[in-house]
N, C-alpha and C positions, 0 to 999 in steps of 0.2 A: 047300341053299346058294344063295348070292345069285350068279344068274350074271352076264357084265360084259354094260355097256352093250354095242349098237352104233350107238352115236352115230358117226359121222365127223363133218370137219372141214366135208365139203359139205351133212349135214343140218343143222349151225353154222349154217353162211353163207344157208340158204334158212330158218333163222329170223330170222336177224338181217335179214333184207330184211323178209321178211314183217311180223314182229312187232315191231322197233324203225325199219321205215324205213332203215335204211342200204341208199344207192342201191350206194355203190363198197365193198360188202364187199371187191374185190379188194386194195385195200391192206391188207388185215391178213393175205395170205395171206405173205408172207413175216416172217422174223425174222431179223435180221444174227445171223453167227458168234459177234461179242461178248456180246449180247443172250442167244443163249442159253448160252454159258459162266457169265455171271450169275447165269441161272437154276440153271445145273446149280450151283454155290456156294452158292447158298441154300438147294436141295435137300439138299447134299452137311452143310451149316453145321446143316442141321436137324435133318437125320436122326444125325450124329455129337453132334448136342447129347442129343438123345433118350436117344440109348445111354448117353453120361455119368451122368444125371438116373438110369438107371434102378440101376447104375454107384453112384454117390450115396446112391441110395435105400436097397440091399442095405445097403451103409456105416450105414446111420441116420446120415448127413448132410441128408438131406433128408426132413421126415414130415410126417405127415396124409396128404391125400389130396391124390396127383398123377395126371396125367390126361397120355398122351402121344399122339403125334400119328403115329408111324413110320407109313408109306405112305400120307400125304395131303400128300406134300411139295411136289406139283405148285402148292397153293392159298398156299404163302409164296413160292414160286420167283413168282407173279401179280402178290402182293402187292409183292413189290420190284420189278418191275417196269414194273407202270403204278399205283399208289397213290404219292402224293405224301407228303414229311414234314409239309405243310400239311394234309395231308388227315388227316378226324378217322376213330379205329379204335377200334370197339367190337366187343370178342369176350367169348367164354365161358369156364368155368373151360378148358379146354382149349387153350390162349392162350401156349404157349411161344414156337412158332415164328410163329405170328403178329406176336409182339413182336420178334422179331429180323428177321423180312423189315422191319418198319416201320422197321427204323432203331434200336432198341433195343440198346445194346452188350451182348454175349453176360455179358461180365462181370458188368452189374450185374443181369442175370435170373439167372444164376446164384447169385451170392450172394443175393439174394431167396429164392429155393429153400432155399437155407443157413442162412433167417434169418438172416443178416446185416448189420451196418450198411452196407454197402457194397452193398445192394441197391434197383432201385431205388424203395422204398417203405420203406426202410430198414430192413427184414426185418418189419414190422405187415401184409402182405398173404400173401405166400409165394405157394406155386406157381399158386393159382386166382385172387390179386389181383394181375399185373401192371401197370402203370400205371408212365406216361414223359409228362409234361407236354411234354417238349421236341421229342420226335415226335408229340405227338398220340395217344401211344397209352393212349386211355381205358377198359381195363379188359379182361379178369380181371374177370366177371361170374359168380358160384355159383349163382344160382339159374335152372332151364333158360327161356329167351326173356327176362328180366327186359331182355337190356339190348337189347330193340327199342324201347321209347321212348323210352330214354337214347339212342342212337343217331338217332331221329325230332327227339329236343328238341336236340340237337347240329347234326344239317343245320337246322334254324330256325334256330340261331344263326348260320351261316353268309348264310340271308338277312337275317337283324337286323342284321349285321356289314354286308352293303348297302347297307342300308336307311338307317342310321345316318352312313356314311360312302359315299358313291359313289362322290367321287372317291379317296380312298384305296383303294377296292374295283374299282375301274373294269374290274381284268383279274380280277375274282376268279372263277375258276371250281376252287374247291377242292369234294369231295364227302364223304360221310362214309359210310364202308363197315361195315357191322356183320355179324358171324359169326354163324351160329348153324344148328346141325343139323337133319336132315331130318325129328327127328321133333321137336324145341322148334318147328318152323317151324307143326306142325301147332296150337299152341297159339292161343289167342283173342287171344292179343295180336300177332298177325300179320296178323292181321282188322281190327284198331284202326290199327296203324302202316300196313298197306296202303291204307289210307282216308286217312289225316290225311297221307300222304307224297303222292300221288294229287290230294289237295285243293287244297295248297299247290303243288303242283308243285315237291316237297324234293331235294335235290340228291343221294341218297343212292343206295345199292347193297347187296343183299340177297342176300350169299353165302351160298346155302346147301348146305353139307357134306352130301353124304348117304351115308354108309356105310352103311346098313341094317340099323344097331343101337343100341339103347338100351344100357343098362349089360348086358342080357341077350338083355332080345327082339328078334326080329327084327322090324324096321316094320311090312314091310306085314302081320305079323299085329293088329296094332292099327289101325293107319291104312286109309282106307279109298280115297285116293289119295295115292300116292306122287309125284306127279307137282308138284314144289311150283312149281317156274317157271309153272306156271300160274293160280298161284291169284289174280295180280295182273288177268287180263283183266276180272274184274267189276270192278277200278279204274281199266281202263285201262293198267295199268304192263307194260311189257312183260317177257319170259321169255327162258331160252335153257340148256339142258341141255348139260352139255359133259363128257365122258370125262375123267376127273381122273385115270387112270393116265398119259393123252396129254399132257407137259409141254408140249410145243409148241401143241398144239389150246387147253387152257388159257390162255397165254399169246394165243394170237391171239385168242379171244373174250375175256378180259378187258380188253384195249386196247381191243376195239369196244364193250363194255360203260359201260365208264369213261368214254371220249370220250363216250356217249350221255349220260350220269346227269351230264356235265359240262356240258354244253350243254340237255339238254331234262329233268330231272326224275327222277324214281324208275326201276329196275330192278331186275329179280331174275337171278341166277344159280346153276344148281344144278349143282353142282361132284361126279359120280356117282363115290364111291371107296373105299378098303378101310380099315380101321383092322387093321393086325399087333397092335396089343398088345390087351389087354382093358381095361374101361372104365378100370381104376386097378388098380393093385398091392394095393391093402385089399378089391377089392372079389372075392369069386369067380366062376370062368367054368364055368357050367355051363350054357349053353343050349343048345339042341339047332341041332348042328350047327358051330357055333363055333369048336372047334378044327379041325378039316378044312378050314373055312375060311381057314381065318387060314394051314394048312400048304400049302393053294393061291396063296392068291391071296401070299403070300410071294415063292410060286416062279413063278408065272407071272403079276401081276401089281405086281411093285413097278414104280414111274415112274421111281426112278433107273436101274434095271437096264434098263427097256424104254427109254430115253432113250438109255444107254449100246450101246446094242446098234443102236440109231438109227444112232449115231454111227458105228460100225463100217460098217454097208451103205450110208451117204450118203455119208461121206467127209466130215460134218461138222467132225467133229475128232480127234484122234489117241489113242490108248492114254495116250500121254505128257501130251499136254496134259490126259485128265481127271484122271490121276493127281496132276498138280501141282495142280491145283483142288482134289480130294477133300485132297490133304495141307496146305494152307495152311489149310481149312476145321478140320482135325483139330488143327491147333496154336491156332488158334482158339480152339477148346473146351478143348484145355489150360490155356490161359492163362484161361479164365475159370475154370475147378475151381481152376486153383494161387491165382487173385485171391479166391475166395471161401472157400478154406481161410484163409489170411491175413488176411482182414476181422474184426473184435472183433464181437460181439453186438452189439445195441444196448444202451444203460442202460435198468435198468429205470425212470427216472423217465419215460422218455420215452412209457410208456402214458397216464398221466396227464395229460400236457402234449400230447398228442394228442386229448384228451376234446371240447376245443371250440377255433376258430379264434380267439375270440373271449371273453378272460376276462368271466365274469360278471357283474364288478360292473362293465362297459362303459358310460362317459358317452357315450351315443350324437349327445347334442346337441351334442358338440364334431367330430364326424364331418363331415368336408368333402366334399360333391358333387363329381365330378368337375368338370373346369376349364374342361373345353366344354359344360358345360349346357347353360347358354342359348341356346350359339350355336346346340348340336344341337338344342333343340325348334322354337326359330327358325325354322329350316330343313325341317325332317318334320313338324310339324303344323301343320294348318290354323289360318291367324289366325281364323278366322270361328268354327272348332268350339272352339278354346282359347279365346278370348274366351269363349263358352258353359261353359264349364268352369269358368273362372275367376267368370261371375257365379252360376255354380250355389254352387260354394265360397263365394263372399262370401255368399250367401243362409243357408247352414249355419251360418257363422261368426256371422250374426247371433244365428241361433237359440241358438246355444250362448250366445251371450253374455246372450240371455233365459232360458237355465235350459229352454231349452223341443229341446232336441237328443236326439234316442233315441240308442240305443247303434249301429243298424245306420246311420246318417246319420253317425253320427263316425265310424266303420269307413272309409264313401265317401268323406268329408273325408281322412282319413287315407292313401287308398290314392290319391286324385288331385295329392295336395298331394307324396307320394314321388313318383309316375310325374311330375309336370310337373321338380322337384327333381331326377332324374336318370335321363335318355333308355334307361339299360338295366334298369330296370325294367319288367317286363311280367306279365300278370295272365293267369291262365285259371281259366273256370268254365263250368257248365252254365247254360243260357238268360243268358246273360251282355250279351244285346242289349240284355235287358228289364230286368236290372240284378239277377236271380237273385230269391231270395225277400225278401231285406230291403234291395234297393239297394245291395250291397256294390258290386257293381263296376258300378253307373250312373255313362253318357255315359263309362264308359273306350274301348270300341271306337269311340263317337260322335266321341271329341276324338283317339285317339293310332291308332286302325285298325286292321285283322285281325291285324297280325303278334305288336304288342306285346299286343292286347288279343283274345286267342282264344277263341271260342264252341266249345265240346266237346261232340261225342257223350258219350252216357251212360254214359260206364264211368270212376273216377273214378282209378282203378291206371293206366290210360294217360295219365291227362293230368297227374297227377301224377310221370309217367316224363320224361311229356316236358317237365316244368319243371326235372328232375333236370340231364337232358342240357343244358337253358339255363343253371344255375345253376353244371356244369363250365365252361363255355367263357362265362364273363364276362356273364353278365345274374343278374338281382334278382326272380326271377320270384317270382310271389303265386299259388297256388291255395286260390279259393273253394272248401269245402263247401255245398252250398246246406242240407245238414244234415252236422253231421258223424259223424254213423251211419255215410254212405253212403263213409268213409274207407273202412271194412272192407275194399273192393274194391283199397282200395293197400295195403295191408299191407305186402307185399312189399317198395313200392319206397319208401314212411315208414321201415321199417330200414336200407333201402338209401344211401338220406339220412342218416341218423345214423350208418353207419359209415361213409362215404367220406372223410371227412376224414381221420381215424386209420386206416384203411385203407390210401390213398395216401402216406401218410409224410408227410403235411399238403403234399402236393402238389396237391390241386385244394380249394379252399375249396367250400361248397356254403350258398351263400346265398340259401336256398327258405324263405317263410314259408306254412304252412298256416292258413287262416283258416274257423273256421265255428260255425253255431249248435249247438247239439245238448243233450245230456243229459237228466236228468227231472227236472219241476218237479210239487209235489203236483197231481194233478186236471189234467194237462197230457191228457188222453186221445189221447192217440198211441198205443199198443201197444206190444208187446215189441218191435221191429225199431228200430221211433223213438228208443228210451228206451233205447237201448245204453253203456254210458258209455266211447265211445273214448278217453276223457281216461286212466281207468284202463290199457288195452289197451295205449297205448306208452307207459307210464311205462316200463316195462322195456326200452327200446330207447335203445342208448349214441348217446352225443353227439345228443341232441331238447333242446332248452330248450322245454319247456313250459309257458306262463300261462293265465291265468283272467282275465275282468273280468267283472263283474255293474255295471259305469256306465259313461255315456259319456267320461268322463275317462279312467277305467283302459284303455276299450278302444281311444282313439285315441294316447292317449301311451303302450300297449304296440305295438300296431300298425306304430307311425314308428318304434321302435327295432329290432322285428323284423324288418320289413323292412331295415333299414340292419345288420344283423348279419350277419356271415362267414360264419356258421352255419346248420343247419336248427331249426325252430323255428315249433310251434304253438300258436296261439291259440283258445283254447275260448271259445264266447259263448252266455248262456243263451239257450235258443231261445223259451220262454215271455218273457222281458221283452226282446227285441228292437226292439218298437216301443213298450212300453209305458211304461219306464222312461226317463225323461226326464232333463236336468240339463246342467251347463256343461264345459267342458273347458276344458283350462293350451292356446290356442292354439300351434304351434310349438312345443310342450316333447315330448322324448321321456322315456318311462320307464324307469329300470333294470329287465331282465330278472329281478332274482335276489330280490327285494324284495316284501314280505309288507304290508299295510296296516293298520295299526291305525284300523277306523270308530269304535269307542266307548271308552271308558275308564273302569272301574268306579271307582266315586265312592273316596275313599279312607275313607272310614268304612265303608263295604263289606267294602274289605280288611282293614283294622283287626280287623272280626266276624268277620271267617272266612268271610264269606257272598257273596265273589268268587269267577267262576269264568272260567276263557279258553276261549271260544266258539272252533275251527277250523273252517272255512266256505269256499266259492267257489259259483260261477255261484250259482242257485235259493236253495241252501242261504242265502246274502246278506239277499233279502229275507225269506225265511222267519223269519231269527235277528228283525232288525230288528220283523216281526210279533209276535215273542214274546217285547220288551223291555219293551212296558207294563205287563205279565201278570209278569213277575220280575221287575220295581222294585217293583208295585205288594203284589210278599210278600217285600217287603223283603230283596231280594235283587241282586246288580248282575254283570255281565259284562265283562270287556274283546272285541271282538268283534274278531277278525281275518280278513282277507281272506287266501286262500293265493292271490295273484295269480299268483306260480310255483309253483308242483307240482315242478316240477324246475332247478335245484337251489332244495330247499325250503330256506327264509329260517329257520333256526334260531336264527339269533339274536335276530330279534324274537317270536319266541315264547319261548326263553326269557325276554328280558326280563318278557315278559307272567307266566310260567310264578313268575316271582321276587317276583310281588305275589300273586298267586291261589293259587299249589300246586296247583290243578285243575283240569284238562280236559273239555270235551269239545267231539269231534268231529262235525259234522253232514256227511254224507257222500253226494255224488251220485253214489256208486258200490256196487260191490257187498262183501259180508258178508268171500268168500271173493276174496282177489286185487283189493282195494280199494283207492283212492288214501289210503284211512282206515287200511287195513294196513298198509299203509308209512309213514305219518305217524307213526301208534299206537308200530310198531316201533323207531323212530327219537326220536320223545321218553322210550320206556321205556329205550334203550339209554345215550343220553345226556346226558337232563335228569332222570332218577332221583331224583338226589337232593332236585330241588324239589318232588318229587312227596308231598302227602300225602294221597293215593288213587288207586287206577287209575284210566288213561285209560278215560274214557267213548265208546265210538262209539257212534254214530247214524247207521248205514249202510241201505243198502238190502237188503231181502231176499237171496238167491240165487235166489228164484222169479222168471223171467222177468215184467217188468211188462204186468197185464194192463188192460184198454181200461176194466171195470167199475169205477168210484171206487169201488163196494162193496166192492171184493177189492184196490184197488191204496194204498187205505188201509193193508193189511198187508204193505205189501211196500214201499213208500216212506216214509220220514221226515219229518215235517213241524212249523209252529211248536211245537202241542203237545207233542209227543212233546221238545223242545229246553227247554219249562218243565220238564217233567218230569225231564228228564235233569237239569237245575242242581238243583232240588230235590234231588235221590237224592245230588249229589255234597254237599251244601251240611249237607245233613240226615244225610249220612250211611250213605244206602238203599243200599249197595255192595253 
């Protein structure tokens, strides 16, 4: 069994000298009577909400999985007491009473638990997605550490919010405190956000919960130190271990905490305490020792009961007074069980209308910049470095206007021409000084500076996190892929993006564009790692708009619209024709997202013979089709060639039209066999457009065999011009 700390209040106080510099620890040794009555309410409000929820649960009022929090009520009693409602809160699915110390009305977490409309994400998150935009309180995080660099890209926003505005900001010293347990804490993204919080000197606070268990094991049988307030000294950030059964000790070092992280930067807190209940009510408690535990530390370590017992030998406060506290907290909780019995469902239409912030077929060109633009660039950039910007841009726009523009050059056009357009756009990538591998984000850090324009360590999961966290709290961020293979590494927080919006009850919009090269082009000799098709990978992930462009037209008028979109939303760009592929761009035009491009048009005498067919295509597959137009005109044969510029939602209706002259398909596909963007296309015009069909869809995918480096062997496993004759032939002639 995990025995208790012995931390006291005086090895507190000789770290907080030590390790954060506070000279007059003495002022935090006292806390007024009211102060902690407070506290003890919060505790009291937490721990009676607990009991409800579990109460609830029995009922089947409340299911899935919930996660309670009974005997860590010292770290919400902190929370309402020195966290601000400005201040930004990122917790874990374990996030009840965290939401209610923030200010969060008992009622409308309740009903969220109830699924119901009167909850407040209006029952689409339930007990693991809490989220309150008007406290700040940003999440009800599932998967374990995810939301350390939502919580990292959140405090930037608080210096962009500076940055942008000073004198509106002039007293701002708000911070952004994120949850998360002792043993999420030991994950690698603790290592990233401890760096990049460290670097910037980010206003943030790192409570870490350590109960001493996973859903089963005990920590330090895995971990190999338990000791996490330390793990900030290789960044500099300072630590402080506090007995989390001791509400008071609690309280007193999170005010010296907070004051520090509010004035000089990063901290960590590890908050050492017991968890009464088991991980969730679905999940079984069998680990060794766990019950015995849970029947001690019940009894001799709950923080209200050691509080209340305080109170008795101090003289703090009376029988009476806590009694009136615990019963106002208990009607409390009534009144939010009786508010969320009462609340209706939500309608079901409202999944739907949850899908994106931003309907699809969105004229982006009529989208107004905010009204202080220019005043704000005015003001924060350099005349001397925007001048440089602006004649780099006139030099592009020439080129464009010669036909002579690559695809990665209109990207750079596109992504300087939004950031000057509107001051809370901000970009992050890897080598992003040098302008990455194709110039994407050249002279952005040169012309707008570190904040808007962030050069990233090499893990792409974190700085993808941490545009998440910018894109809650009011910025436009853009993450390069320098390939987008290397997305893999975000996974995580690419789904995390596409559910937030319907998550929140369309509470926080998340307007993130992901921008990058990638995929396989025939004889591209990259290997299996290179030639990944992430395009494919989150097609299956809700609310993503995903496009394609294979020119510099598609790729800078998708670019400006995806950027200016509400929503999350990635852009794929072939990595083989990056610089190779040349041509003009609609200057200042954006593209509809949802929209499919007809390049060719089979002759109508073609159609007439039967000897039409509709080519689907994107990135590589583009120029490939185009290579193998001479070769099937020249056998008398014709194509209508269409671009899948969006992938999602794919543009079905110009494929049927096309579908309504040819009858026949085929698909040439930068993806794979099994779980293809070609299998989903395939599935969708078979379900559909059936009827125009007069033979199966033809695919022309990629192997399943990993692509390998040999053109000997990646011949059989890649698709290419020939193989797209051959295919029209088979459907034209009949070869089925």
């Amino acid at each position: 069994m995990r025995p208790p700390t012995d931390v006291t209040w005086k090895d507190v106080k000789e770290q907080l000298k030590s390790d954060f510099g506070i000279k007059n620890v003495k002022e935090y040794d006292s806390v007024s009577k009211e102060d902690l009555l407070k506290a003890y309410h919060m505790m009291q409000l937490s721990r009676q909400f607990e009991n409800a929820c579990t109460q609830a649960y029995m009922q089947q009022h409340v299911r899935g999985f919930m996660h309670l929090d009974n005997g860590q009520e010292s770290i919400p009693a902190f929370v309402a007491d020195a966290i601000r409602p400005d201040d930004k809160k990122y917790s874990y699915y374990r996030e009840h009473t965290h939401a209610l110390a923030s200010g969060v009305p008992p009622e409308k977490v309740m009903a969220e638990l109830f699924a119901k409309e009167g909850g407040t994400c209006k029952g689409a998150g339930g007990s693991m997605h809490i989220y309150d935009k008007e406290t700040n309180f940003q999440g009800g995080w599932a998967l374990v550490a995810e939301q350390l660099p939502y919580a990292v890209g959140a405090a930037r926003s608080i210096l962009l919010d500076r940055h942008l505005d000073p004198a509106g900001t002039r007293n701002d010293d708000r911070v952004t405190i994120v949850f998360v347990g002792e043993g999420g804490a030991q994950n690698g993204r603790m290592a990233e956000c401890l760096n990049a919080a460290a670097k910037e000197k980010l206003p943030i606070i790192f409570l870490v919960i350590d109960n001493g268990r996973a859903i089963n094991t005990f920590t330090p049988d895995v971990a190999a130190n338990s000791d996490v307030y330390l793990q900030g000294r290789h960044y500099g950030v300072p630590g402080v271990l506090v007995d989390g059964q001791n509400m008071v000790d609690v309280l007193r070092a999170g005010r010296a905490v907070t004051d520090y992280a509010r004035q000089n930067g990063p901290a960590i807190m590890q908050v050492h305490t017991y968890r009464f209940n088991g991980h969730s009510p679905a999940d079984p408690e069998h680990e060794r020792g766990r019950k015995d535990e849970k029947r001690w530390a019940r009894a001799e370590m709950d923080p209200i009961a050691l509080f209340e017992k305080r109170c008795a030998t101090e003289g703090i406060a009376t029988a009476e007074e806590l009694k009136a506290v615990s019963d106002r907290a208990k009607a409390e909780v009534k009144a939010s069980v009786d508010f969320s019995l009462a609340s209706p469902p939500p309608p079901r239409s409202l999944a739907k209308e949850l899908e994106y912030p931003d309907a699809p077929d969105t004229d982006y060109n009529s989208r107004m910049a905010p009204a202080d633009s220019a005043e704000i660039t005015g003001r924060t950039v350099d005349h001397t470095a925007l001048k440089n910007a602006e004649l780099h841009m006139e030099a592009l726009r020439a080129k464009a206007s010669a036909g002579q523009i690559t695809i990665g050059d209109a990207i750079n056009l596109a992504v300087l021409e939004e950031m000057v357009r509107d001051p809370t756009t901000t970009i992050h990538a890897e080598d992003l000084q040098a302008g990455s591998s194709y110039d994407i984000p050249k002279l952005t850090q040169q012309t707008f500076g570190k904040l808007r324009a962030a050069d990233e360590i090499i893990d792409e999961g974190h700085f993808i996190g941490k545009a998440l966290g910018e894109g809650m709290n009011g910025y436009r961020p853009i993450v390069e892929l320098m390939n987008t293979n290397f997305g893999i590494y975000g996974m995580a927080e690419i789904s995390s993006a596409g559910n937030t919006y319907a998550t929140t009850g369309g509470q926080f919009i998340m307007p993130m564009t992901i921008i990058g090269a990638g995929g396989t082009s025939p004889n591209q000799s990259l290997g299996a790692e290179h030639s990944q098709p992430l395009h494919a990978y989150v097609m299956g992930i809700p609310g993503l708009k995903i496009c394609t462009a294979s020119s510099p037209d598609a790729a800078y008028g998708l670019a400006k619209s995806m950027i200016r979109d509400n929503g999350p939303g990635m852009l794929f760009l072939p990595v083989k024709m990056m610089k190779s592929t040349k041509g003009t761009i609609d200057a200042g035009r954006c593209m509809q997202l949802n929209k499919a491009a007809v390049l060719h048009s089979a002759s109508d005498a073609a159609v007439d013979a039967g000897k039409a067919v509709t080519v689907l295509t994107y990135l590589h597959g583009v120029a490939e089709v185009q290579k193998a137009l001479k070769e099937i005109n020249a056998a008398g044969m014709d194509i209508d060639l269409v671009e899948l510029r969006s992938l999602k939602p794919l543009d079905m209706a110009t494929i049927k039209a096309s579908l309504q002259r040819t009858h026949k398909v085929v698909i040439l596909d930068e993806s794979t066999l099994s779980g293809g963007v070609g299998a989903t296309v395939s599935a969708l015009v078979s379900e559909v457009l059936f009827d125009e069909l007069d033979a199966p869809v033809k695919r022309l995918c990629m192997d399943d065999a990993p692509v390998p480096y040999a053109s000997s062997m990646e011949e059989a496993v890649v698709k290419r011009a020939a193989d797209v004759v051959t295919g029209v032939a088979d459907l034209v002639n009949r070869r089925i």
